[in-house]
Structures are given as structure tokens and as C-alpha cells.
RODO-2510 file (C-alpha; in nm, 4 decimals, decimal comma):
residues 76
     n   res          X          Y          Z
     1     x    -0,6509    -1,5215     0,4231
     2     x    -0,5103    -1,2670     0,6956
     3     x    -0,6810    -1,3631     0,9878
     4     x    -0,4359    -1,2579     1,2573
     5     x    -0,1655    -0,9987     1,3970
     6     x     0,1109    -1,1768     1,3076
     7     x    -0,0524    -1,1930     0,9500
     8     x    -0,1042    -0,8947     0,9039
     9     x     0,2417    -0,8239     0,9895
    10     x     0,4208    -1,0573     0,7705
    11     x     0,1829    -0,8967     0,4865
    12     x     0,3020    -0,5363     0,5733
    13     x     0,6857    -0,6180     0,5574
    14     x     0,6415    -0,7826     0,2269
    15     x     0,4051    -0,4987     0,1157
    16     x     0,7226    -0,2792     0,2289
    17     x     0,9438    -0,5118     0,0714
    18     x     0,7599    -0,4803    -0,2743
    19     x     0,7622    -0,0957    -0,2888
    20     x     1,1389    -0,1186    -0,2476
    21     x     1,1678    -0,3641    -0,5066
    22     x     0,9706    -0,1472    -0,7632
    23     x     1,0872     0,1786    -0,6806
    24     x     1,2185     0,2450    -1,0155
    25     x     0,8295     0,2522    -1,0942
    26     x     0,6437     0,4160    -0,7938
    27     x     0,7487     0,7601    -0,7138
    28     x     0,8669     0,7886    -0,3597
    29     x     0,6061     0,7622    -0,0874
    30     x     0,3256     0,7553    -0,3402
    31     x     0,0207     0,7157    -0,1755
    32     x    -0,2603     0,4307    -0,3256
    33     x    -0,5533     0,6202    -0,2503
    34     x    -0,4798     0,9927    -0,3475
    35     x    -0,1625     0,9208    -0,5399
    36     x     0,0232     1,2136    -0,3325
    37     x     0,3780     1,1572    -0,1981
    38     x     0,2409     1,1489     0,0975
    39     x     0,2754     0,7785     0,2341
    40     x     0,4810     0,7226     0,5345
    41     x     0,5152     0,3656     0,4967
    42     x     0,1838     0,1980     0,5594
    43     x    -0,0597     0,4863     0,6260
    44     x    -0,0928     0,8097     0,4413
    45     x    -0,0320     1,1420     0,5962
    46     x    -0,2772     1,3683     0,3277
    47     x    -0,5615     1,4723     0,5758
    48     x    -0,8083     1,4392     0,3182
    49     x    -0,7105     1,1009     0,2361
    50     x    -0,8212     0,7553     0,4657
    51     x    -0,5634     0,5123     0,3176
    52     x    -0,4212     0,2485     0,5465
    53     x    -0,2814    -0,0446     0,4597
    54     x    -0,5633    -0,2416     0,6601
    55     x    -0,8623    -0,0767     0,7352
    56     x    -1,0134    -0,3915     1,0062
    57     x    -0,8566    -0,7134     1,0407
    58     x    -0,8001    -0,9036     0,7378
    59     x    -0,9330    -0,5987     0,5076
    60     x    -0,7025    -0,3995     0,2869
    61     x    -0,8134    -0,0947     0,1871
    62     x    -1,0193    -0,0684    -0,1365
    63     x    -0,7901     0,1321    -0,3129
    64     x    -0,4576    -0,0866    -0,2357
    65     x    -0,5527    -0,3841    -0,4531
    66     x    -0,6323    -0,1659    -0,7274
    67     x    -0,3158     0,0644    -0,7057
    68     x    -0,1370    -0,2518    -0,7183
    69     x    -0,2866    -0,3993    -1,0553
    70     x    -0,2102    -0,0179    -1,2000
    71     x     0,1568    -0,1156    -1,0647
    72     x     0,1422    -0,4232    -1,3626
    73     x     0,0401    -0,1736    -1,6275
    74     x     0,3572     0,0723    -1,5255
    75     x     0,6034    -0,2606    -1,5540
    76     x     0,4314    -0,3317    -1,9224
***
């Protein structure tokens, strides 16, 4: 569970870490939410869109987890 800063950190440099990894599958600075290139690393520049990588302390936002599972389907 991510229950403090320094959590939350470690999370966001290995959430960074994975979209370099998979590059080959995500188009550059896709965003989770709205699926724009819009995402400046872990917050996403659309207007209309909300997506942050954490929305409170210890919540993702509800779009990251699934944009991630759609990330398995692309590898398949």
C-alpha cells in the first residue's frame, strides 16, 4: 500500500520507468484517461481531461489501473 511521500515517489519513477520500457507499445506521451498525446510525464496537459497519476494519497487515478491492464492486451 502507498501510504507516504516517499511512496508515492518510488511508485512514480517506476511508473516512469515502465512507460520507457514499453514504448515500443504506448505511443509517446499517451495519456490513460483521454488517450491523447498529451501526458507530460505524470499529469496530463488536455484541459478537458483530470488524469494524474495520484489523485489523494495512496489513490491512483481510476483510469491508470485500467490503461495499464489494456497495456497486457497490446503485448499479446
Amino acid at each position: 500500500m502507498i501510504n507516504f511521500p516517499d511512496d508515492h515517489l518510488l511508485f512514480a519513477m517506476q511508473f516512469m520507468q515502465m512507460l520507457n520500457d514499453f514504448k515500443a507499445i504506448i505511443r509517446e506521451d499517451e495519456c490513460p484517461a483521454c488517450g491523447l498525446q498529451t501526458r507530460s510525464n505524470l499529469i496530463c496537459l488536455n484541459d478537458e481531461c483530470d488524469w494524474m497519476l495520484f489523485i489523494d494519497m495512496a489513490k491512483l487515478h481510476p483510469a491508470t489501473i485500467p490503461w495499464m491492464n489494456s497495456l497486457k492486451e497490446r503485448l499479446k
